[in-house]
C-alpha positions as CSV (number, residue, x, y, z in Angstrom):
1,X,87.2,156.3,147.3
2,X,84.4,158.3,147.5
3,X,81.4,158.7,144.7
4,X,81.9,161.4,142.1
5,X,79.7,162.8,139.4
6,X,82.9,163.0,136.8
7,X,83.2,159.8,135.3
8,X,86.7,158.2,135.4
9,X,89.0,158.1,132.7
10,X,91.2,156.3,130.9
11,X,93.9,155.8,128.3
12,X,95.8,158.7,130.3
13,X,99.3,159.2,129.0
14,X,101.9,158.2,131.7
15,X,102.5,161.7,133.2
16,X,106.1,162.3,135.0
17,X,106.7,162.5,138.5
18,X,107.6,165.9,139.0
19,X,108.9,168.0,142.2
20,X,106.1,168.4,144.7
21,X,104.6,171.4,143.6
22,X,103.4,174.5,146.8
23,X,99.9,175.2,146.2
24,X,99.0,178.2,148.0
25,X,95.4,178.1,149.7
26,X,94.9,181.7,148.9
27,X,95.9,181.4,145.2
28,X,94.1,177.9,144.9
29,X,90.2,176.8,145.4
30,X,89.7,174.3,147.9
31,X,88.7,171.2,146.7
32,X,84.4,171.2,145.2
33,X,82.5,169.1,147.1
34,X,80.4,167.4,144.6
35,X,77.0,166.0,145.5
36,X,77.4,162.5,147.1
37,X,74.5,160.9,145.8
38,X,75.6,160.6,142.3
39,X,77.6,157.5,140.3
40,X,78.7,154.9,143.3
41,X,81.7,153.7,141.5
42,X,82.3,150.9,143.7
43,X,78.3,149.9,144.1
44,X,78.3,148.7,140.4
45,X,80.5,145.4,142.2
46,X,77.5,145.2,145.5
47,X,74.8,143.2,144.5
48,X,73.8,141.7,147.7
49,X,74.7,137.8,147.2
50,X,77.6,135.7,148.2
51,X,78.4,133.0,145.6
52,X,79.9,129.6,147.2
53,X,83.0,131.2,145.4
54,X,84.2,134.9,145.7
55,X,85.0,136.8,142.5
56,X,88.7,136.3,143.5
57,X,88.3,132.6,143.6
58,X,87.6,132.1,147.3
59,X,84.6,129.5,148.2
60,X,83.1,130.5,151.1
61,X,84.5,128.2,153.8
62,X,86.5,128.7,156.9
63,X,90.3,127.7,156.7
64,X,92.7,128.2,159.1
65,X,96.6,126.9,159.6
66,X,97.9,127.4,156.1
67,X,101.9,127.7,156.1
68,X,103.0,129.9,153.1
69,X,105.5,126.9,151.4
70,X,106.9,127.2,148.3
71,X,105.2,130.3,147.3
72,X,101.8,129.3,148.3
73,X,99.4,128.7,151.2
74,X,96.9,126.4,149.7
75,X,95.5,128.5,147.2
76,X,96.8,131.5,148.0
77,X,100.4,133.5,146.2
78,X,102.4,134.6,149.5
79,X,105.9,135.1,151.0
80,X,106.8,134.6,154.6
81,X,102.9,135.1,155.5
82,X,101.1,131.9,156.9
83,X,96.9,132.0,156.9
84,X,96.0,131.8,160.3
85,X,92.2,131.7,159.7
86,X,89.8,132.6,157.2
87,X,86.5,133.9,158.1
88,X,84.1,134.0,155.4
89,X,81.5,136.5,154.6
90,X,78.5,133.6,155.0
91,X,80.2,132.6,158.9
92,X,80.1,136.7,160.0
93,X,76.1,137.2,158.6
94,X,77.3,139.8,156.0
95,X,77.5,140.5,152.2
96,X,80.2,142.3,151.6
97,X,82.9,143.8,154.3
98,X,85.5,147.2,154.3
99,X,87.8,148.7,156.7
100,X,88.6,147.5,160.1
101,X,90.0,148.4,163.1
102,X,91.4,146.6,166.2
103,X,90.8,146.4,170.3
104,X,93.0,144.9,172.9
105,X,91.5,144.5,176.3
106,X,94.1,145.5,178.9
107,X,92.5,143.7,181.2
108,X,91.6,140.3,179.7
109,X,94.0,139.9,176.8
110,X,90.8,139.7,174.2
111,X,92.0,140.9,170.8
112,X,88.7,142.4,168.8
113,X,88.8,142.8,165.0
114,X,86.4,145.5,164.4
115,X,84.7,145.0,160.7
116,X,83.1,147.9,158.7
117,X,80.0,145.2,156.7
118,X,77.6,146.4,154.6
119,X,75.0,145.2,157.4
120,X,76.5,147.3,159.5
121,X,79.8,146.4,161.8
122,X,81.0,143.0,163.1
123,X,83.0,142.1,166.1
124,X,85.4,139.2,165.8
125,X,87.4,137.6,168.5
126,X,90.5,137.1,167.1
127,X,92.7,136.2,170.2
128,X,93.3,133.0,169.2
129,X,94.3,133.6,165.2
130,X,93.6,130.1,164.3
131,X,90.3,130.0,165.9
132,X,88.4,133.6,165.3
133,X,85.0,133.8,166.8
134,X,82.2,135.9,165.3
135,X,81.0,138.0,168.2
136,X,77.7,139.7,166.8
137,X,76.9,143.2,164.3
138,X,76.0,146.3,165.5
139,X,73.4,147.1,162.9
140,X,73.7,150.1,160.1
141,X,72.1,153.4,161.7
142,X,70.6,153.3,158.0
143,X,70.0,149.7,157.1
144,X,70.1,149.1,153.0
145,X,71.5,152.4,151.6
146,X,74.4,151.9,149.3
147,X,76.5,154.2,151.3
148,X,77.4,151.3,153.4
149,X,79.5,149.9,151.5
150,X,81.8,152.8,152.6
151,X,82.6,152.4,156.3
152,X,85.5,153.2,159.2
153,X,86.0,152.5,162.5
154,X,88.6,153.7,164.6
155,X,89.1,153.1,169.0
156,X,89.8,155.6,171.5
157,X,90.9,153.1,174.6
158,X,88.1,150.7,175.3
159,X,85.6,152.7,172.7
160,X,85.3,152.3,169.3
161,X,83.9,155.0,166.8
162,X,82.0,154.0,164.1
163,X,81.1,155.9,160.7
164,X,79.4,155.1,157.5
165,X,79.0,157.1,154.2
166,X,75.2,155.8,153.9
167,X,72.2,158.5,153.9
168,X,68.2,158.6,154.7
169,X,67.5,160.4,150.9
170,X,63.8,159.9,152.6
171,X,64.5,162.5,155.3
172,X,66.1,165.2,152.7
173,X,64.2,168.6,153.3
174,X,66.0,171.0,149.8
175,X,64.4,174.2,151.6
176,X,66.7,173.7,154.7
177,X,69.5,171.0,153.5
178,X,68.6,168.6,156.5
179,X,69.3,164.8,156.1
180,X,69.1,162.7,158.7
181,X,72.2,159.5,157.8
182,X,74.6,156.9,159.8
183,X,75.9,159.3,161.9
184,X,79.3,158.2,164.3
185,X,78.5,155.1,166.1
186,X,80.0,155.0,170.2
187,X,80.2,151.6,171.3
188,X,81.4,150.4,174.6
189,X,83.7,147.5,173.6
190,X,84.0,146.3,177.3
191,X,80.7,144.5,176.3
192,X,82.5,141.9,175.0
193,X,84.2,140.7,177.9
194,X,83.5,137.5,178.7
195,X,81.3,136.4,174.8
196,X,82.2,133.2,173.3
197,X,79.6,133.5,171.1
198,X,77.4,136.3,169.4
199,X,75.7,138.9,171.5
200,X,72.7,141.5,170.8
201,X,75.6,144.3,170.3
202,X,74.6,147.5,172.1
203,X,74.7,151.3,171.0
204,X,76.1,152.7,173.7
205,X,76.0,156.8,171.8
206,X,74.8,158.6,168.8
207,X,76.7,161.7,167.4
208,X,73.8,163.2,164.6
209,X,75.1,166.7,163.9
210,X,77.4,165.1,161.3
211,X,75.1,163.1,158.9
212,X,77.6,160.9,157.1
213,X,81.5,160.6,157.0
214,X,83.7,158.2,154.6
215,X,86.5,157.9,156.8
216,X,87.6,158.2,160.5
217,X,90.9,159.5,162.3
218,X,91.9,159.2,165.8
219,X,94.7,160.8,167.5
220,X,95.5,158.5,170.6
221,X,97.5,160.5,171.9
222,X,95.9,163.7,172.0
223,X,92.7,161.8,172.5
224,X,91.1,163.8,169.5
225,X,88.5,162.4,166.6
226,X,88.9,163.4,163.1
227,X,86.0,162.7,161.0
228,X,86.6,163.1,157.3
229,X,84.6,163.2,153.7
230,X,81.4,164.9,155.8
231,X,79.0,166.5,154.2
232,X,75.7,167.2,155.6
233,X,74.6,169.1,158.6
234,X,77.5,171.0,161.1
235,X,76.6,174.7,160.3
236,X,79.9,175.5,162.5
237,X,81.9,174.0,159.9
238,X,80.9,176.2,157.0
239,X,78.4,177.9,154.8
240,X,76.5,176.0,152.0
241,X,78.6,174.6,149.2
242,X,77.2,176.1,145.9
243,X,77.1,172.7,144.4
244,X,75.4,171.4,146.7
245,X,73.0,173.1,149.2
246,X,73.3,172.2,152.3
247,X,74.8,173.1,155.8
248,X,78.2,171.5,155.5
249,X,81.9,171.4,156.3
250,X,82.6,170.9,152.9
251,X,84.4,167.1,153.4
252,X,87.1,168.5,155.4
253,X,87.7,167.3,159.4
254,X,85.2,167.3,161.8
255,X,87.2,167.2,165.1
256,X,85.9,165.8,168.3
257,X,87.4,165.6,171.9
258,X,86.9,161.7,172.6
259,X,89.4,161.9,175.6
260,X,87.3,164.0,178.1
261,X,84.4,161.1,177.8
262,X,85.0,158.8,175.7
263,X,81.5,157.8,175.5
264,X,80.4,161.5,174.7
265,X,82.4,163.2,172.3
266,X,82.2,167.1,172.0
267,X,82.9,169.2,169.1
268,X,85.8,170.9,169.1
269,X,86.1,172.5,165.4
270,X,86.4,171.9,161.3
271,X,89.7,171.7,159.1
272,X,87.8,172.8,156.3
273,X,90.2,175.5,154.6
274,X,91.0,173.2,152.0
275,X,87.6,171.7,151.4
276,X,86.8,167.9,151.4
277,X,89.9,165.6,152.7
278,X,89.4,161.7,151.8
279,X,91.8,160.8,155.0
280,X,93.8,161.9,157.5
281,X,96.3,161.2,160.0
282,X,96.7,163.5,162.6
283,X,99.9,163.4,165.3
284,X,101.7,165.3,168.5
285,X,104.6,165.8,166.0
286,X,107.7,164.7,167.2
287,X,109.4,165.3,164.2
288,X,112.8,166.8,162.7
289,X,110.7,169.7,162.2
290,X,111.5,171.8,165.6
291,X,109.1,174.6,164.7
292,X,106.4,172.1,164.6
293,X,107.6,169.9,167.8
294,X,104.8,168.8,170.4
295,X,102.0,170.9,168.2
296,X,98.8,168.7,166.5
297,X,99.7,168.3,162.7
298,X,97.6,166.7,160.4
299,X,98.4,164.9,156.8
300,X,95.2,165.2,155.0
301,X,95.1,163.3,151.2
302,X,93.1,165.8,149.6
303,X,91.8,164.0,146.6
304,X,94.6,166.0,144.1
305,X,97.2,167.0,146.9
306,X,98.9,166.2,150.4
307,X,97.7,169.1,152.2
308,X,99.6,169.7,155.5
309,X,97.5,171.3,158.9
310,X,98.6,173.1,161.9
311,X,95.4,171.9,163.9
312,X,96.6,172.3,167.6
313,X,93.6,175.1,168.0
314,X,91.1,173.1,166.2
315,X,88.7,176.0,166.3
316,X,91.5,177.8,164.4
317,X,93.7,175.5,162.5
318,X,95.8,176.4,159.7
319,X,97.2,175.2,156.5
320,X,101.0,174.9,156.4
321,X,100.7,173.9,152.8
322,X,99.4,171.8,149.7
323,X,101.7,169.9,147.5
324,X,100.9,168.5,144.2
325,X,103.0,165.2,143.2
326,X,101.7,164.3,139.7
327,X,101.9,167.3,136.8
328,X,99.5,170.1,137.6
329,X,97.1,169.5,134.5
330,X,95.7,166.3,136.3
331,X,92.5,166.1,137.5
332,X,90.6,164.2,140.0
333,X,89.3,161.2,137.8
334,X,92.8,161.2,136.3
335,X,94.6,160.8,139.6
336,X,92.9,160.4,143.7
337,X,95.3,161.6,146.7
338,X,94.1,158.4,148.6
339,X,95.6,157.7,151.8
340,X,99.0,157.8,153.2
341,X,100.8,156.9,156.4
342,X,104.1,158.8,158.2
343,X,107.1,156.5,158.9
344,X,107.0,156.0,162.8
345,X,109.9,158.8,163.5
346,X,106.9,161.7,161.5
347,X,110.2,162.3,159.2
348,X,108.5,160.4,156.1
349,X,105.2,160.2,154.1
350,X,104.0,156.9,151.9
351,X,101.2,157.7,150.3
352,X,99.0,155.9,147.8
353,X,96.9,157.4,144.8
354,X,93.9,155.3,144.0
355,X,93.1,156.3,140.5
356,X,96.8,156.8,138.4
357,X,96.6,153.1,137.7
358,X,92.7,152.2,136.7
359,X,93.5,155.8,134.3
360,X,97.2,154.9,133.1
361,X,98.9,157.7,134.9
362,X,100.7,155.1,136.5
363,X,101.5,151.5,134.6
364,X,102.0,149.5,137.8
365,X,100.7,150.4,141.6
366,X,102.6,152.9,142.8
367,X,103.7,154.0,146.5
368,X,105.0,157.9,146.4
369,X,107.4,158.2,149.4
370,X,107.6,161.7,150.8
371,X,110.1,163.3,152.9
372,X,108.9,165.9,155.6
373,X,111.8,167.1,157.2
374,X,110.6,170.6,156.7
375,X,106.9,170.7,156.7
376,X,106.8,174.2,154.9
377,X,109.0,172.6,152.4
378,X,107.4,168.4,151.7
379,X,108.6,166.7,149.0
380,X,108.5,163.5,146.7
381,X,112.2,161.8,146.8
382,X,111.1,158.4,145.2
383,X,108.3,155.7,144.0
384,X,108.0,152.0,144.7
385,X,106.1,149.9,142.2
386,X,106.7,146.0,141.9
387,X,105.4,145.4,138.4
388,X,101.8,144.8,139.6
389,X,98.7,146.1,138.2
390,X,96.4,145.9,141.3
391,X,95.3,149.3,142.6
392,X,96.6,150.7,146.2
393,X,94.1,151.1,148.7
394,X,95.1,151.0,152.9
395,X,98.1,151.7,154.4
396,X,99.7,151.6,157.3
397,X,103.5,151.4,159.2
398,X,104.4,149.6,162.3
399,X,108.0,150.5,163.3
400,X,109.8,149.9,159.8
401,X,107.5,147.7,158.7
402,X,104.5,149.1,156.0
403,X,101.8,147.4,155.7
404,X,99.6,147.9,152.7
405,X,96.3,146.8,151.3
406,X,96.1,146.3,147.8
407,X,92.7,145.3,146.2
408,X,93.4,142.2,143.7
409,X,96.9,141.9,145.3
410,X,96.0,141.3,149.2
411,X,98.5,142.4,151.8
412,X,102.0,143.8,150.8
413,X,104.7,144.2,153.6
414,X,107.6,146.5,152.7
415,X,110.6,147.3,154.9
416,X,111.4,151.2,155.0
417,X,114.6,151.2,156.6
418,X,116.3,152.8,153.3
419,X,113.3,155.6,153.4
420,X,115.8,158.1,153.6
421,X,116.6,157.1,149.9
422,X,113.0,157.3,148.9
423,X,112.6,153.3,148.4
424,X,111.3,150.5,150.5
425,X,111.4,146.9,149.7
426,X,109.0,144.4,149.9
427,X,109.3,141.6,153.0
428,X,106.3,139.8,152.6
429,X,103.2,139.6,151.1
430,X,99.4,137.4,150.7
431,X,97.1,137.4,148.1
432,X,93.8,137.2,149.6
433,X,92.4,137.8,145.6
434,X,93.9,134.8,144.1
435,X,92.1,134.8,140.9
436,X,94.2,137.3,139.5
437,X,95.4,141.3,140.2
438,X,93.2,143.3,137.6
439,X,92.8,146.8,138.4
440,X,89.9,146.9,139.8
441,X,87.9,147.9,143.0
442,X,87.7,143.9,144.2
443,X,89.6,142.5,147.2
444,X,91.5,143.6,150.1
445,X,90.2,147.1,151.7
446,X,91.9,147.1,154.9
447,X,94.4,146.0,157.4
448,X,95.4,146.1,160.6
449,X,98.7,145.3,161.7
450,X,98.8,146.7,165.6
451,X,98.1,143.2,167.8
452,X,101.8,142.4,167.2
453,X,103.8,139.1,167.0
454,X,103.4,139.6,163.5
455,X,99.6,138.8,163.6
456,X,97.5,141.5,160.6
457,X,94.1,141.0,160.0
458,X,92.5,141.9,156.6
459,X,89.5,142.8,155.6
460,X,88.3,141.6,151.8
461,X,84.9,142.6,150.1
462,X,83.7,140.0,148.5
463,X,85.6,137.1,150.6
464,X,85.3,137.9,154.4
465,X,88.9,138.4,157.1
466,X,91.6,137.0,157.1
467,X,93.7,137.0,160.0
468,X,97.2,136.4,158.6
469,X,101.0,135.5,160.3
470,X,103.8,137.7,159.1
471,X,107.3,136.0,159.5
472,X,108.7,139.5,157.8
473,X,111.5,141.6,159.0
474,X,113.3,144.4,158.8
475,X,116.6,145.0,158.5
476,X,116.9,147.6,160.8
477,X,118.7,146.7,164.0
478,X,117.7,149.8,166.0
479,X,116.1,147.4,168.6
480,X,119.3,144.8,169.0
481,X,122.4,145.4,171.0
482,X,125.0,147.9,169.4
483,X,121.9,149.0,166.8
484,X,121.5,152.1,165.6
485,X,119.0,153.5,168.0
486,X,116.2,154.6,166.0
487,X,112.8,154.6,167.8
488,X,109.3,153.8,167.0
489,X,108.5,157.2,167.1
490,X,104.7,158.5,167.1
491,X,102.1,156.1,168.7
492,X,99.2,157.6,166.1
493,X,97.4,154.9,164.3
């Protein structure tokens, strides 16, 4: 989540799940960018050491070939997932880690786990689950600034794209609003062909003209970049916020053509109509929606609402809608429109609110399952909680498989074959925060479930990665013999 100046809240009242309520751009504010340099809510848990045992009651050793028996792997709660390996924070030269992404080499097999750290990013050979192999760090374009806690990484072919919410306060000129920050990161991952040991990483671009970012899209399809939560410094996006003066696209997508060079993205244009999205998913819809078929729509999570784009001119996008799921009185602080993920056929929405549960909006984490068979029209037709108290984070779906990242929890795998019913079902899970599931901003931030065979990697921010084996299935039969036919779907990730 990104850094507000309203403090959180709690003791909320459990509020109702109500009908997905239509809120109108032109009868609605877009969403106040508030100035990003105010209250880290997650730097209060950075202190820059690593304790021979992780707040969630990890030491800081490597372990790999753990079967999930009887309810546990070693020390760790699971169900039908085995510990491959477990990188710790000391072996990959960092102090604390976030997102991640992944990279398979079609030419040499090499499977790359791509690790946001607060150093800056590590590369992890992961090929071999049982045996990772620490590969090197690209170093923070601003080493030591808090904002690096917050990072993303996403990969365009053999290129990764690299972002970071960390700022040069030094460089801030109030006359004119310019800051120079972390900028996106291009890095040619071809240079790891070959390593069996850590390399000097190399920089291979710099994009400036977008200061700092919290999160980071990519459309594979379309070859497109989304950057999200950017604040600083693209006059085309926008005029300066009131609250904060400064050249900016008010937080909402920064888009980039990544397919034309990868190497050398260009600007395309700014989803900005409804102000500052937190994440967003952006496909070449293939839908039940026919007005929408083959055209670029985006699912931004909006901080209080699912907002809905029409982005296939991205120097003219438009807003197909904005839904509220929670009652309307909420407020950002009370609830957090997160991060969500569409089922693999772009008919569904699972979507998770970071805030209901550390407020008491929600009692248990809770999944709200959209369904988007008429994009004009979205809404809620169920929950999923399990009775836990950890917070949602990450999520992320893989046929009928979701994949979710929950902080004290760890890894949660639910099967959404019944999603037409509004419910999924869990399949599997591993608790990468053993020590116990209080809601809080500790554990699992990330996870990355695309390498197949069942192999997910998770990132933890206090422990290190875990690269984990999922025996979890769904019951869907659409890929056996006489099965009910029912596709992957969109390729997005």
């Amino acid at each position: 989540m990104r850094k507000h100046s309203r403090a959180v809240l709690g003791g909320v009242a459990a509020a109702a799940l109500v009908t997905s309520m239509h809120l109108p751009v032109s009868a609605h504010p877009a969403h106040d960018l508030q100035n990003p340099g105010t209250s880290p809510l997650k730097g209060r848990h950075y202190d820059g050491v690593v304790d021979a045992v992780s707040p969630g009651g990890v030491p800081m050793e490597a372990m790999s070939d753990i079967r999930c028996e009887d309810g546990m792997a070693g020390i760790f709660p699971c169900h039908k997932v085995d510990l491959a390996s477990f990188t710790p924070l000391t072996d990959m030269e960092s102090t604390f880690v976030n997102d991640l992404w992944g990279w398979e080499d079609d030419e040499t097999g090499l499977q790359l786990a791509i690790v946001g750290t607060f150093e800056g990013t590590a590369f992890i050979d992961v090929t071999d689950g049982s045996n990772p192999v620490y590969l090197g760090t690209l170093e923070s374009q601003v080493p030591g600034d808090t904002g690096n806690i917050w990072g993303d990484v996403r990969v365009y072919e053999d290129t990764a794209y690299i972002g970071s919410e960390a700022i040069d306060l030094d460089t801030y000129v109030p006359a004119t609003g310019e800051l120079d920050g972390f900028g996106i990161q291009v890095v040619d991952l071809t240079q790891f062909r070959g390593a069996t040991a850590p390399i000097d990483v190399e920089l291979t671009h710099h994009i400036d003209d977008v200061t700092n970012s919290h999160n980071i899209s990519l459309n594979e399809d379309s070859g497109r970049m989304y950057v999200v939560g950017s604040v600083y410094n693209v006059e085309e996006c926008g005029t300066p916020n009131p609250e904060f003066p400064v050249l900016n696209g008010n937080g909402g997508a920064i888009v980039y053509d990544v397919a034309t060079d990868p190497n050398d993205p260009q600007f395309l244009g700014c989803l900005t109509e409804d102000g500052y999205s937190h994440d967003i998913q952006c496909v070449e819809y293939a839908g039940p929606d026919a007005d929408y078929t083959g055209r670029e729509i985006c699912i931004g999570s909006n901080e209080d609402t699912v907002t809905i784009y029409d982005a296939t001119d991205p120097a003219d996008p438009v807003v197909i809608d904005r839904f509220r799921y929670l009652d309307e009185s909420l407020e950002v602080g009370d609830i957090y429109t997160h991060q969500g993920w569409l089922s693999a056929d772009h008919s569904y929405f699972f979507l998770g609110d970071e805030l209901d549960e550390l407020s008491g909006v929600a009692s248990e984490r809770t999944t709200y399952i959209w369904d988007l068979h008429d994009l004009d029209d979205a809404t809620v037709i169920g929950t999923h909680t399990d009775g836990n108290t950890s917070i949602d984070h990450n999520m992320f779906v893989d046929d009928f498989l979701l994949y979710q990242a929950n902080y004290t929890s760890g890894l949660w795998i639910y099967d959404t074959w019944k999603q037409e019913q509004g419910r999924v079902k869990m399949r599997g899970f591993f608790d990468v925060f053993p020590a116990d599931d209080r809601t809080e901003f500790f554990g699992s931030w990330g996870t990355y479930p695309y390498f197949g065979d069942g192999k997910v990697v998770v990132t933890s921010s206090d422990e290190g990665v875990f690269v984990l084996q999922s025996r979890a299935k769904s019951s869907d039969n659409s890929d056996k013999p006489g099965g009910k036919g029912r596709g992957k779907g969109g390729s997005a990730r």
